[in-house]
C-alpha positions, 0 to 999 in steps of 0.5 A: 552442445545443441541444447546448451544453443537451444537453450540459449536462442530461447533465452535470447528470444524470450528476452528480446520478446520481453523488452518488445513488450516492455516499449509498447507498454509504454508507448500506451501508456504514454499515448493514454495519458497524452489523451487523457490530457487533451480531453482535460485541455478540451472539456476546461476550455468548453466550460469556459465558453459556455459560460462566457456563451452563457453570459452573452445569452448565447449557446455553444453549437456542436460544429463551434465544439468540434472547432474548439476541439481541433484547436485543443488536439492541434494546439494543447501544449502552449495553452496561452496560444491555445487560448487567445486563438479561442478568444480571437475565433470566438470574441471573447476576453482573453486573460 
């Protein structure tokens, strides 16, 4: 009788453990890739301005670089937004 209970609480435990671990996973795995597409988002728009920098004869500072990279975390999924806020915060062309 007890070991029929036994068995069942570690059974019970071990499953609950399993799904536990299962939800963090994906948690991870949902983060990493959130990640990984800000990093995308972030390294398009530097290329596009330092080539719009690049044409004007002008450089991409870090401190403008770490503005841009704020923008990018705060503001990534609507890319349009995204990239007329660069646009007006630079001078650049949007569109």
């Amino acid at each position: 009788m007890y070991v029929g209970l036994l068995t069942d609480i570690l059974e019970n435990s071990t499953k609950a453990h399993r799904e536990e671990v299962d939800k963090l996973n994906e948690i991870h795995n949902r983060s990493t890739a959130e990640r990984a597409k800000i990093l995308s988002e972030y390294n398009k728009n530097i290329e596009k301005l330092e080539k719009e920098y690049a044409d004007k004869g002008e450089e991409l500072d870090s401190k403008k670089k770490k503005e841009i990279k704020k923008l990018v975390e705060e503001g990534y999924n609507d890319p349009d937004i995204l990239s007329r806020e660069l646009a007006k915060l630079y001078g650049l062309e949007y569109g």
